[in-house]
KEFI-148465 format. One record per residue (C-alpha): x, y, z. Coordinates in pm, whole numbers. Example, Ala and Ser with C-alpha at 12.3 -4.5 7.8 and 13.67 -1.06 7.14 Angstrom:
<<1230; -450; 780>>
<<1367; -106; 714>>
END
This chain:
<<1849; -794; 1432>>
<<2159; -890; 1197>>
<<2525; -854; 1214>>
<<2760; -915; 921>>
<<2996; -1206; 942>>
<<3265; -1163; 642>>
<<3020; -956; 456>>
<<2737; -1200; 459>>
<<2426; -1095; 724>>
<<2435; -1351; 986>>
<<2019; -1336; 1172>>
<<1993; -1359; 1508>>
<<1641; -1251; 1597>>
<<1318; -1411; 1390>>
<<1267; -1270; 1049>>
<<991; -956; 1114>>
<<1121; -880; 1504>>
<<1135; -554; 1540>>
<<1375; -351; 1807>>
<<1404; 36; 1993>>
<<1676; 132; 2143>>
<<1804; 444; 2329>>
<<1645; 756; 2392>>
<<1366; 597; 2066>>
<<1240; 291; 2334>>
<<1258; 554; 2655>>
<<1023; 849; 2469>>
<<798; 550; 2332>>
<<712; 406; 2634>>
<<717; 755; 2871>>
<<465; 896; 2605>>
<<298; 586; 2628>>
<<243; 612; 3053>>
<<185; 984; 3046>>
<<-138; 908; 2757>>
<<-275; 649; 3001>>
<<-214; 918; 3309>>
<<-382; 1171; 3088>>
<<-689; 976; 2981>>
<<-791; 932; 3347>>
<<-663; 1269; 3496>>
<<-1018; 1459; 3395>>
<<-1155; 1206; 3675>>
<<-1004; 1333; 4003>>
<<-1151; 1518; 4240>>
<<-1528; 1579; 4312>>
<<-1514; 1822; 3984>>
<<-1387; 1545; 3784>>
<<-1590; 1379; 3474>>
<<-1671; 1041; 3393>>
<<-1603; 814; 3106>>
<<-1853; 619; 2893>>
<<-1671; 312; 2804>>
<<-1862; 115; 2521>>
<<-1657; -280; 2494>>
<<-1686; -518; 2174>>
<<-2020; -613; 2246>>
<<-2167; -283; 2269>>
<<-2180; -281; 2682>>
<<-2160; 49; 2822>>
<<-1999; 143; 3141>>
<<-2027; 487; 3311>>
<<-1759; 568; 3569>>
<<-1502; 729; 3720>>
<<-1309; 484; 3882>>
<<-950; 496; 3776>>
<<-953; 110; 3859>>
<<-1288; 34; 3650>>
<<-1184; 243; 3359>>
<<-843; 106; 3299>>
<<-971; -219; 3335>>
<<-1216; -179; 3061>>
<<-1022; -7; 2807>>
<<-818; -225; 2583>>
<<-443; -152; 2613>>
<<-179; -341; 2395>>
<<136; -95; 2454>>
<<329; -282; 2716>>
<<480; 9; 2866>>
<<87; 124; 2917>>
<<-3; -213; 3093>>
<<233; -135; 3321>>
<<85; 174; 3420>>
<<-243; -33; 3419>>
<<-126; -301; 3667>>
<<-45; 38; 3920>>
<<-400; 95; 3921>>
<<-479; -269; 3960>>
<<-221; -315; 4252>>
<<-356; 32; 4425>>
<<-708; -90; 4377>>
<<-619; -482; 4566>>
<<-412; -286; 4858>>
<<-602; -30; 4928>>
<<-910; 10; 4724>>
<<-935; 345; 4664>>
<<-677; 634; 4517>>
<<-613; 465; 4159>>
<<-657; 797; 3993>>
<<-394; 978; 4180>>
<<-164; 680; 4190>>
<<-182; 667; 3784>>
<<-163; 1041; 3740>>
<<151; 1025; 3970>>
<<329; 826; 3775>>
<<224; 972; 3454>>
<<395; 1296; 3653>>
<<730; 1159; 3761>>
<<780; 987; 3405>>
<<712; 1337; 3237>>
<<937; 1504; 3519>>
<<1189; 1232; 3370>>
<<1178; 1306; 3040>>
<<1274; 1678; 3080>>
<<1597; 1544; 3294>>
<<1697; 1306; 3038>>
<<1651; 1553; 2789>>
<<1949; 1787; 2994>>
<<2155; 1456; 2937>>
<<2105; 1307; 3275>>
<<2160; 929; 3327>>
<<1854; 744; 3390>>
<<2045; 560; 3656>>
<<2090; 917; 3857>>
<<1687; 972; 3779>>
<<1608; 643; 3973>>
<<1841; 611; 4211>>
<<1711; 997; 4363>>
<<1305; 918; 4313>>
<<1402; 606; 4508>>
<<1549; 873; 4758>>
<<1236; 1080; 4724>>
<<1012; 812; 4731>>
<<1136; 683; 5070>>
<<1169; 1042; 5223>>
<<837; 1109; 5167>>
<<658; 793; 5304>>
<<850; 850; 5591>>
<<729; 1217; 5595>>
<<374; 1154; 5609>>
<<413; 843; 5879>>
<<559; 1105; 6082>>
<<283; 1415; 6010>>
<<-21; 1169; 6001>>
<<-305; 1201; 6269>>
<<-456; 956; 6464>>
<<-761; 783; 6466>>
<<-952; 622; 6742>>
<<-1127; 326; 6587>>
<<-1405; 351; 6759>>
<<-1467; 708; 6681>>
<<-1711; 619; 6417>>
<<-1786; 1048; 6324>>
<<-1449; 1048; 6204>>
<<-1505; 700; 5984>>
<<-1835; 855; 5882>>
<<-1586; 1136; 5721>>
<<-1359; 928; 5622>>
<<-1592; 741; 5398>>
<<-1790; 1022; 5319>>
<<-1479; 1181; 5141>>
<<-1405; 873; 4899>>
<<-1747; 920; 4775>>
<<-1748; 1320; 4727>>
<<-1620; 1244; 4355>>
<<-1880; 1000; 4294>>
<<-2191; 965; 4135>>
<<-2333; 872; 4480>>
<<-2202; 1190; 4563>>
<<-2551; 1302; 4722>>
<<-2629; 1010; 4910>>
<<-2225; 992; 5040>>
<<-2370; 1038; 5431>>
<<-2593; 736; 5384>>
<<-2362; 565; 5210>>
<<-2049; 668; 5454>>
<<-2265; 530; 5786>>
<<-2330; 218; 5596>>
<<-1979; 155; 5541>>
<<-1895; 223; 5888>>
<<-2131; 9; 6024>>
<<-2062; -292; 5805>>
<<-1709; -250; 5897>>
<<-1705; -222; 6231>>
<<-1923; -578; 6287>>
<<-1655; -738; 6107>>
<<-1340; -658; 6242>>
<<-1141; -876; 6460>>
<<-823; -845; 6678>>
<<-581; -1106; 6543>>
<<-246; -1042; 6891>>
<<-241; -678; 6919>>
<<-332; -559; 6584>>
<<-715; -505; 6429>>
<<-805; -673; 6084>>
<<-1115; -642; 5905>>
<<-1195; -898; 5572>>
<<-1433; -708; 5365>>
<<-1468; -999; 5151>>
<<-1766; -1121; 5523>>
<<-1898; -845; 5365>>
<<-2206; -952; 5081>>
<<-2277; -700; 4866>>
<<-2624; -728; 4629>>
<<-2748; -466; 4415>>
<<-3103; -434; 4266>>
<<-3241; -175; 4054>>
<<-3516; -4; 4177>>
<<-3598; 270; 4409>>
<<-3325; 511; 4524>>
<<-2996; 524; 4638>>
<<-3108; 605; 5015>>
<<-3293; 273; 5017>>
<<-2981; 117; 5000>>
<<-2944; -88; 5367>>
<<-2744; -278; 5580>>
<<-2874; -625; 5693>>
<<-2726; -749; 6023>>
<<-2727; -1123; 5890>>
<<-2758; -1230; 5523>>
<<-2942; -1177; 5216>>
<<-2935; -1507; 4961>>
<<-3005; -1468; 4582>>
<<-3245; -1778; 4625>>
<<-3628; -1815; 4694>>
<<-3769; -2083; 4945>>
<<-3842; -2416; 4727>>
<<-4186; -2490; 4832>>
<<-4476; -2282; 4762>>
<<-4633; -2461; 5081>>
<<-4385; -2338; 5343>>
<<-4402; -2037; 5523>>
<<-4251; -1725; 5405>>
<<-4174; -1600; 5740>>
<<-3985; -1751; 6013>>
<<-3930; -1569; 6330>>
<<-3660; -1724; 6624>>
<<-3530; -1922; 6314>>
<<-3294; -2169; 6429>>
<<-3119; -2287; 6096>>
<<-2929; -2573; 5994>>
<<-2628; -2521; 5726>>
<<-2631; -2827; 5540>>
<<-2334; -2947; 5268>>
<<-2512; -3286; 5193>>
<<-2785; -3348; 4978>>
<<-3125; -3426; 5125>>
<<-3160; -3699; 4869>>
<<-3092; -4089; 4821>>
<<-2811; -4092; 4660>>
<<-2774; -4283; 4315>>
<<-2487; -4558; 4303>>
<<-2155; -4466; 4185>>
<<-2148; -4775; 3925>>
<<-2425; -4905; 3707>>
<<-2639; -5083; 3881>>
<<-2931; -5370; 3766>>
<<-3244; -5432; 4009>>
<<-3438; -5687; 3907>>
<<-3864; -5680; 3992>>
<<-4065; -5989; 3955>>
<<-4365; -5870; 4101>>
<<-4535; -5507; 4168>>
<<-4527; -5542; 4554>>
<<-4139; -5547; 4484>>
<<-4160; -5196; 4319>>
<<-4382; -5110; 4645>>
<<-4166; -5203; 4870>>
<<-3880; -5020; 4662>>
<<-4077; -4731; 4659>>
<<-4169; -4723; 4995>>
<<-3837; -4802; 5109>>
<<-3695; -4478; 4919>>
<<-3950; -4252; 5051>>
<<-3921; -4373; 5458>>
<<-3557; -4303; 5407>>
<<-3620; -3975; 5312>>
<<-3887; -3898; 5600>>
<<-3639; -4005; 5826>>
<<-3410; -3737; 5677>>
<<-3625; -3462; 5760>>
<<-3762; -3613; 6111>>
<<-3412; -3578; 6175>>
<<-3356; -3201; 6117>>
<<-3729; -3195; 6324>>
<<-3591; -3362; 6626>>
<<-3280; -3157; 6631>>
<<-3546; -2817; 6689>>
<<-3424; -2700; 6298>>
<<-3747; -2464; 6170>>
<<-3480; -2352; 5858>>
<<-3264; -2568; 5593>>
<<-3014; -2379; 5411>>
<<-2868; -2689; 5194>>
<<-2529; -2620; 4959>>
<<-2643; -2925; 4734>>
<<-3032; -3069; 4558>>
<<-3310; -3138; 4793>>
<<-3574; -3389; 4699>>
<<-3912; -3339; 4583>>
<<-4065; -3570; 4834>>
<<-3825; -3406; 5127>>
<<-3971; -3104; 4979>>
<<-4316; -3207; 5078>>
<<-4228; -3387; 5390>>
<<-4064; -3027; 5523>>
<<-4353; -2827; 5415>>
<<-4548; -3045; 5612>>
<<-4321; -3014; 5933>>
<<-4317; -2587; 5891>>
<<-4007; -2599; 5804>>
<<-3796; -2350; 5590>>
<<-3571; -2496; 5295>>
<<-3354; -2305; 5048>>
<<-3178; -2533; 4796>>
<<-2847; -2497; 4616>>
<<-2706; -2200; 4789>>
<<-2344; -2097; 4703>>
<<-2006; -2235; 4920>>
<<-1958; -1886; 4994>>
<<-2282; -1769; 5072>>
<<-2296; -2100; 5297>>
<<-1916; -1969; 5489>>
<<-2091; -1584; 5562>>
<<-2420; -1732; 5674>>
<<-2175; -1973; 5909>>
<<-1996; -1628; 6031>>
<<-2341; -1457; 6086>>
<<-2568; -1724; 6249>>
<<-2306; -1864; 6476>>
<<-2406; -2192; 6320>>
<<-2210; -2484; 6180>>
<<-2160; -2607; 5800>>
<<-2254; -2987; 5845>>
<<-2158; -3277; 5552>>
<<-2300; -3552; 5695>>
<<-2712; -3481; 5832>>
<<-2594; -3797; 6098>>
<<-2332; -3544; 6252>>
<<-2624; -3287; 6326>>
<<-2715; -3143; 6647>>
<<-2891; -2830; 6848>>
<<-2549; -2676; 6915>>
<<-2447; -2664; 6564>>
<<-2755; -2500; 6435>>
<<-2741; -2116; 6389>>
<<-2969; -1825; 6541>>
<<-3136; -1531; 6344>>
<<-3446; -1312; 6452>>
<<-3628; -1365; 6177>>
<<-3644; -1548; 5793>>
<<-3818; -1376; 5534>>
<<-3850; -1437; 5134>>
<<-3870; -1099; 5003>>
<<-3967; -1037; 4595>>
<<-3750; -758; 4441>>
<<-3878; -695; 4067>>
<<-3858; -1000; 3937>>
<<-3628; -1155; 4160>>
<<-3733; -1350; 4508>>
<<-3458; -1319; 4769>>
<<-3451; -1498; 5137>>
<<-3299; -1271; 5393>>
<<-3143; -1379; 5702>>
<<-3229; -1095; 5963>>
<<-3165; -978; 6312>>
<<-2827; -1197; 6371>>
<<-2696; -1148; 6709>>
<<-2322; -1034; 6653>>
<<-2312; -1135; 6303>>
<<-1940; -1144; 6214>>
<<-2086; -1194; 5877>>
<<-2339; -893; 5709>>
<<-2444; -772; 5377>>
<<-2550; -444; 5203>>
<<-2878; -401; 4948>>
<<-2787; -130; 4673>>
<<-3018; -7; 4554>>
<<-3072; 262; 4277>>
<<-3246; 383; 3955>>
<<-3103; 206; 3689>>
<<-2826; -39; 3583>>
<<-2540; 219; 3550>>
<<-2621; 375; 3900>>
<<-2633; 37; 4079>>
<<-2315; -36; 3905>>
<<-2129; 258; 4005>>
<<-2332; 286; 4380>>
<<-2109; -44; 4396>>
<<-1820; 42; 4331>>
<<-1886; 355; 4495>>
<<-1969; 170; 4844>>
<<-1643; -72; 4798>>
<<-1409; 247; 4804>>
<<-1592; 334; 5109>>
<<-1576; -31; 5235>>
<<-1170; 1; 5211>>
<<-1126; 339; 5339>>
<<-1332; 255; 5692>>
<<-1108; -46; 5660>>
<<-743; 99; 5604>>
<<-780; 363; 5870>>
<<-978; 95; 6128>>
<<-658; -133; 6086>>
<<-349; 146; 6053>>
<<-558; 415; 6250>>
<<-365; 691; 6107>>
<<-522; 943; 5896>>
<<-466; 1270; 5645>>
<<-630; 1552; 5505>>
<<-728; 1540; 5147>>
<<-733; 1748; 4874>>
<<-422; 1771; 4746>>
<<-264; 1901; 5126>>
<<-28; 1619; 5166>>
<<109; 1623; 4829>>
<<204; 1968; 4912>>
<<353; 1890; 5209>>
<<564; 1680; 5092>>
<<675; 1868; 4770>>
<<803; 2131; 5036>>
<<1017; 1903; 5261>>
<<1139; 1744; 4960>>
<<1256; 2069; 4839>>
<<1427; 2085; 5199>>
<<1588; 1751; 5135>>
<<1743; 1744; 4807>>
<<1967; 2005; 4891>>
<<2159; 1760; 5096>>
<<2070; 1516; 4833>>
<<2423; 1522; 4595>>
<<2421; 1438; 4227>>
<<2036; 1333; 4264>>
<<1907; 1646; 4398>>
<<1769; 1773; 4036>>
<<1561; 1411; 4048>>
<<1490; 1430; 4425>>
<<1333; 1800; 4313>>
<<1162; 1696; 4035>>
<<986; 1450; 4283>>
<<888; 1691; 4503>>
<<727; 1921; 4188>>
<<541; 1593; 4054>>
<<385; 1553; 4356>>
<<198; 1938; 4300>>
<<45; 1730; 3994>>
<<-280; 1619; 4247>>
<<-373; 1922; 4386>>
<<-325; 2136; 3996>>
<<-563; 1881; 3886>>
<<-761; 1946; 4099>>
<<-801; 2307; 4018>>
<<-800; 2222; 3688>>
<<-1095; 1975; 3704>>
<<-1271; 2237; 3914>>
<<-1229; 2528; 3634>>
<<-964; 2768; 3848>>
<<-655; 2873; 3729>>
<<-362; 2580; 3824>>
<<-84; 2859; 3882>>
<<-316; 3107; 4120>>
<<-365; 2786; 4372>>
<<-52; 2686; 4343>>
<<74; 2980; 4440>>
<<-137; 3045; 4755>>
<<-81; 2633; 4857>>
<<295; 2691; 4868>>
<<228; 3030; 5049>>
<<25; 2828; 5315>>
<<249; 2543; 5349>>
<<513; 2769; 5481>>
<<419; 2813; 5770>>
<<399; 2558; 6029>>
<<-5; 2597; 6085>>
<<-61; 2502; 5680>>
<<33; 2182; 5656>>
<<-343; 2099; 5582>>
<<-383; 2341; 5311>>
<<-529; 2203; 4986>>
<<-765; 2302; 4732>>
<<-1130; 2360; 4768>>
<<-1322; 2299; 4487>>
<<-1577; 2436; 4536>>
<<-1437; 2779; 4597>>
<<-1132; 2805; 4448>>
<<-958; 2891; 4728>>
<<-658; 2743; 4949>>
<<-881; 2579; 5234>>
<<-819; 2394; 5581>>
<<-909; 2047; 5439>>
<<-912; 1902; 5828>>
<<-1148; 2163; 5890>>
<<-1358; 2105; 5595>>
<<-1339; 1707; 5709>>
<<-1182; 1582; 5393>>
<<-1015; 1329; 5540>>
<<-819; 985; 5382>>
<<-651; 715; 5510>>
<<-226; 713; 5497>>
<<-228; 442; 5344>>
<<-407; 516; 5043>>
<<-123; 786; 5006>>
<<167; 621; 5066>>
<<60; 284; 4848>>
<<13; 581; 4575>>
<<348; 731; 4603>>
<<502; 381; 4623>>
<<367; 232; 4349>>
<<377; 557; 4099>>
<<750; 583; 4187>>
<<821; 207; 4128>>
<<628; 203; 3768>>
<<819; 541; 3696>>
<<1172; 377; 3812>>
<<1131; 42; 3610>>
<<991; 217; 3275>>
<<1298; 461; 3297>>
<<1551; 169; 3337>>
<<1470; -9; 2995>>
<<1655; 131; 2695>>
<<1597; -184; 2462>>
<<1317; -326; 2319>>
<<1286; -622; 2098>>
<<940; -724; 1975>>
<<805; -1012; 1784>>
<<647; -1047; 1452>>
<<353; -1067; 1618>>
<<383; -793; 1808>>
<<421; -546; 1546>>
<<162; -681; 1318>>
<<-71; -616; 1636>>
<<34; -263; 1625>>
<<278; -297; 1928>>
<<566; -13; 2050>>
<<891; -119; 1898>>
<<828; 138; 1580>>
<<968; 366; 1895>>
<<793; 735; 1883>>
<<512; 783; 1575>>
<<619; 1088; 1406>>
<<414; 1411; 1510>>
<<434; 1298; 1899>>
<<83; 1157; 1855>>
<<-1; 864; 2063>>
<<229; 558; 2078>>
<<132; 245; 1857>>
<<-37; 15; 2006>>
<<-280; 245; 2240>>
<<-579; 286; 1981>>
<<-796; 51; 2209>>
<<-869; 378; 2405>>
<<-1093; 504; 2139>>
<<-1464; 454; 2373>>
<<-1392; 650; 2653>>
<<-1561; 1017; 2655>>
<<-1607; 1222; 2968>>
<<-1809; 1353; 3282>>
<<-1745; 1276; 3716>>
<<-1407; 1258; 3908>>
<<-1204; 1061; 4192>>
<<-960; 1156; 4541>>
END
């Protein structure tokens, strides 16, 4: 970047920065957002594929979370991170519906293109998708149906439809109740509102077995085995002390010099150390503890002495393994073994060391009104138990969302239509943004053509019969059946997501879409461009934008609402 000064060339930017401006930056980075949109679109819906994504080191991932996948792939256009961070935002708000929140905004950005190409301002273009976008959130607040939280069928559903596109797919009941059940032993009325922190739920996968041996356990299960072969492996009525100091004598904090004349010194030294640490454990005896759970080391001789007394002792557990176990046994965290009584100790049914594989885990069973609880995936292989997880955390947020907002909508693709129709309604009172308020309302059919395009039927045939439906004031719950091909009752057919998963969608797609279109400069470093960045503006050809060849592992089969 240079201007002339008297004929000589006066630099302003560092030698090697490159710069786009115009209509060159807008159709680099709009090409850039609609590759990412495209890369994940074959995922949505239960007829969607999956990608194999292979890293630097060889790992392989198999999924079809929009989340997971744009995670893993390796994206250096900053117009595409962007796009990324929608998928990451959708993903930490609501958990589920990255897919269609990415694809959305892929949608309006193309939508945008075609108006800037008839010469329209981007300023117009934003200023009536901010119209749309509002409009239409306020549309679906207003047609959304109510949920009883305690109507745990219609949770079942609920969670049940996040997994249809999954690999879990045929285990989404089990999976679905699980959820529910988790959920609902969390929540917690904070004034006159519900909230449930999925983060009391512990999730632990294994290989091995099958998906349906997957299980919920009403307490805690802790990656750790009991210390002592000599203690029992089994502890029923297990009253359990949570301990954050060390059953140890502690070493000084300085170095320190003792000085032994004579071997009944060392004795008594001896001694002295190992009467300390009996009276450690006679303590956690007298209090009625049968189970340590200890956050920090735990002496060999302590070891011993509680073997000894029956007692239970699990070294070394994790701060927040030690806050759930707190939140499921009704029992107190103690730092200092003085300050520890009966009432602090926590209740389970029963204490169990269980060997998985290879692996020896404790669990923490039977809690009475655990507001703490963890699920055991299990499944086949690596990639399974990897993708039953993420699987069961969609479900996790779903059960959550509509628990907390209690408002509901039909899936597949139904309120997406709906909206595209009143939107159509609106812009005609919508003034020199009515061609963007429009071309809102026909990126929104994007979902449900996907749909029919992941599920092999022709995009235009159910697109036609959708709009037919939607008409008329009993088809507002028309969307596409995959399975059929046809134009289906999705409340009928119990597809059935949470509003917010929609509306964070359509918020976040329409702000990623707005702030793209607004820049019309952009100046990269040397760096940059010797990385392979965007500011070379559009490669010739229309091929894919500089800067995006990270994508080059991903390859396809699986799908996601």
């Amino acid at each position: 970047m240079s201007a002339q000064l008297g004929g000589t060339p006066v630099l302003i930017l560092k030698e090697g920065t490159s710069r786009s401006r115009g209509k060159d930056a807008q159709g680099s980075n709009i090409l850039a957002a609609k590759v990412i949109a495209e890369a994940i679109r074959t995922t949505l819906g239960p007829r969607g594929m999956d990608k194999m994504l292979v890293d630097s080191l060889g790992d392989v991932t198999l999924t079809n979370d929009g989340a997971t996948i744009l995670k893993e792939i390796d994206v250096q256009h900053p117009a595409a991170k962007m796009i990324v961070e929608v998928a990451k935002a959708q993903d930490d708000e609501v958990g589920d519906g990255t897919t269609t929140a990415v694809i959305l905004a892929g949608e309006l950005l193309r939508k945008a293109e075609e108006l800037l190409d008839q010469d329209i301002h981007p300023i117009t273009i934003i200023s009536g998708y901010k119209k749309a976008a509002d409009e239409a959130t306020k549309y679906i607040e207003s047609i959304a149906l109510p949920v009883d939280p305690d109507d745990k069928e219609t949770l079942v559903k609920i969670a049940a439809t996040s997994q249809n596109s999954k690999a879990v797919k045929g285990a989404r009941e089990h999976f679905g109740k699980i959820a529910v059940d988790a959920v609902m032993s969390i929540v917690e009325k904070r004034g006159d509102k519900l909230r449930a922190d999925i983060e009391l739920i512990n999730v632990i996968k294994k290989q091995g077995k099958s998906m349906f041996e997957t299980e919920l356990i009403n307490g805690m299960i802790i990656d750790k085995e009991i210390v002592h072969a000599r203690m029992p492996k089994r502890v029923k009525d297990a009253r359990i002390a949570l301990l954050d100091a060390p059953l140890e004598i502690e070493k000084t904090e300085m170095d320190a010099e003792i000085r032994i004349t004579d071997p009944t010194q060392m004795k008594a030294f001896l001694d002295e150390e190992e009467k300390m640490l009996k009276e450690m454990v006679d303590k956690v005896v007298k209090v009625g503890a049968n189970v340590i759970i200890c956050q920090k080391g735990i002496d060999d001789l302590a070891q011993h002495y509680l073997a000894k007394a029956g007692i239970v002792a699990i070294r070394r557990a994790k701060k927040s393994d030690m806050e759930k176990l707190s939140k499921a046994t009704g029992g107190r965290i103690v730092t200092n073994l003085d300050d520890l009584t009966e009432e602090q100790l926590g209740q389970a049914g029963l204490v169990e060391e269980v060997k998985i594989g290879d692996d020896k885990l404790t669990y923490v069973r039977e809690c009475k009104e655990p507001r703490a609880v963890t699920i055991l995936i299990r499944g086949g292989t690596e990639h399974v138990v990897d993708e039953a997880e993420r699987s069961m955390h969609d479900a996790l947020c779903v059960v959550r969302d509509v628990i907390e907002d209690q408002k509901m909508l039909a899936g597949g693709g139904a309120p997406h239509m709906q909206i595209a129709r009143h939107l159509r309604d609106f812009a005609e009172a919508g003034g020199k943004e009515q061609l963007a308020i429009e071309a809102f309302a026909d990126a929104m059919e994007v979902i449900p053509k996907t749909l029919a395009e992941n599920g092999g039927y022709d995009q235009l045939d159910i697109l036609v019969e959708l709009r037919a439906k939607h008409q008329k004031s009993d088809g507002k719950w028309f969307g596409v059946n995959v399975f059929t091909g046809k134009a289906t009752d999705m409340k009928k057919e119990n597809v059935l997501e949470p509003l917010r998963v929609t509306e964070q969608a359509i918020k976040s797609a329409s702000e990623v879409a707005e702030m793209i279109l607004k820049i019309d400069d952009v100046i990269a470093s040397k760096a940059m461009s010797e990385k392979g960045g965007p500011p070379g503006g559009m490669p010739g050809g229309g091929g894919m934008p500089p800067g995006m060849g990270g994508m080059g592992g991903m390859g396809g089969m699986g799908g996601e609402y």
